[in-house]
C-alpha positions in Angstrom: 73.2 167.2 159.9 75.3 166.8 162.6 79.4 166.1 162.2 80.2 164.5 165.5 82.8 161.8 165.6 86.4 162.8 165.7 85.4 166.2 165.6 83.2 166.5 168.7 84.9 168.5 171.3 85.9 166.6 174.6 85.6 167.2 178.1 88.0 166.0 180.7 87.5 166.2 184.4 89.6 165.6 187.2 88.3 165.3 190.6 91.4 165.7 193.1 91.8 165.3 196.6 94.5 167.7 198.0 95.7 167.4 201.8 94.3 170.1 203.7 97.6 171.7 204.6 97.6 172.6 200.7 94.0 173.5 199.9 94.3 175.9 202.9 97.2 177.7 201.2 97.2 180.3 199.0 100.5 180.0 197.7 99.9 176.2 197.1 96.7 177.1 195.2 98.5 180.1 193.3 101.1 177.7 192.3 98.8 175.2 191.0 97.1 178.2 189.1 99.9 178.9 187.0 101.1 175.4 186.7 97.4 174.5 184.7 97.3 177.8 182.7 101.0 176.9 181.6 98.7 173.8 179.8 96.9 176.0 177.7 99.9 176.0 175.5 99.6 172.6 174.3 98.0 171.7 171.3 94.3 170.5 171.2 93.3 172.1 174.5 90.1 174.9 173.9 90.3 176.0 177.4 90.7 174.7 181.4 88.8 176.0 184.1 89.6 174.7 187.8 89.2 175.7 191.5 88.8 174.6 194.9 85.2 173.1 195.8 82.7 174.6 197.2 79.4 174.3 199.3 76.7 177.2 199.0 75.4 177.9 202.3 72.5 175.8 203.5 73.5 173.3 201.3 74.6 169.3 201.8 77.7 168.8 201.4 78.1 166.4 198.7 81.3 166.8 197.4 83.0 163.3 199.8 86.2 164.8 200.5 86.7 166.0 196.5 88.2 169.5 197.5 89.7 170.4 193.5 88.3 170.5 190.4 90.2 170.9 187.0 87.8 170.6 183.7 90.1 170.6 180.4 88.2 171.4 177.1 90.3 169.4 174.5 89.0 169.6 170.3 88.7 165.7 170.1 89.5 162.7 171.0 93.1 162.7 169.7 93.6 165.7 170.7 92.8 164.1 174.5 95.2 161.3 173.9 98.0 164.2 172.7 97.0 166.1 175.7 97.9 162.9 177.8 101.0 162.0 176.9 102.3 166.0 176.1 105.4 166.1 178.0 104.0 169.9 180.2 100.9 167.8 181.1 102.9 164.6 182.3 105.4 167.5 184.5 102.2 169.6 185.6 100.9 166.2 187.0 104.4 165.1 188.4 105.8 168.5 189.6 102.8 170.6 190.7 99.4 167.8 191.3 100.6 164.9 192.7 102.7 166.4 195.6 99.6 168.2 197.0 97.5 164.9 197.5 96.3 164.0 200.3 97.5 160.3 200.2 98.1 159.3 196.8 97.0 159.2 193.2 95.0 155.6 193.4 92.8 157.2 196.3 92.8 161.5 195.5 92.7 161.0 191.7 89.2 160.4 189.8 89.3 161.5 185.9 86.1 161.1 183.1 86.1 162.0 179.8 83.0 162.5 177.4 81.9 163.8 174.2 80.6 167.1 174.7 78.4 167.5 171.4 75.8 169.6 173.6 72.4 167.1 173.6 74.1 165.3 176.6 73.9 162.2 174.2 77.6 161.9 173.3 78.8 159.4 170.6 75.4 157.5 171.3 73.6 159.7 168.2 75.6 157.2 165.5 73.3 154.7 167.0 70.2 156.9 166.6 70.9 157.3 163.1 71.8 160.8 163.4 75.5 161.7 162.5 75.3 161.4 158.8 78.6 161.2 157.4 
């Protein structure tokens, strides 16, 4: 049987676009290093992995301007909606993500969230029949 519901660990990804005077920096990226490992701390967060985007060589580049990546391992659902309103999140954001942008947050900032249960079918099992409770 699987336990999924508020128990299912959750995945949150942020797709950023910073301006290339930042991206280009190594103190810029070093700073925004230790700015997301300071949210490790709060509560709820499993792990966050993050770095600049890539293309392998011979490859398209399909990344349409994306150029940072921040993926945030959170324990469930609550703990995402914790993680959102945790006052180091909301000055990591503020202080150390938003000032790198290239323009602004409505056109540099994309964010999803799904249930990461490991069948790639997320909360959509309850309607197979197979979360027993």
């Amino acid at each position: 049987k699987l336990l999924l519901g508020p128990f299912m660990v959750v995945i949150h990804v942020v797709l950023l676009r910073l301006h290339p005077s930042h991206i280009d920096s190594p103190s810029s990226l070093l700073s925004l290093s230790e700015s997301l490992q300071s949210m490790k701390s709060i509560p709820g967060v499993l792990s966050i992995s993050y770095g600049p985007t890539f293309v392998p060589d011979g490859s398209v580049d399909r990344s349409r301007g994306w150029n940072y990546n921040i993926a945030v391992k959170l324990k469930n659902k609550s703990a995402l909606e914790s993680y959102a309103t945790h006052e180091q999140h909301i000055s990591v954001k503020k202080d150390n993500i938003l000032p790198l942008l290239n323009s602004g947050p409505a056109e540099d900032v994309m964010a999803v969230d799904w249930d990461d249960e490991g069948t790639g079918l997320g909360s959509g099992l309850d309607e197979l029949g197979v979360n027993e409770k």
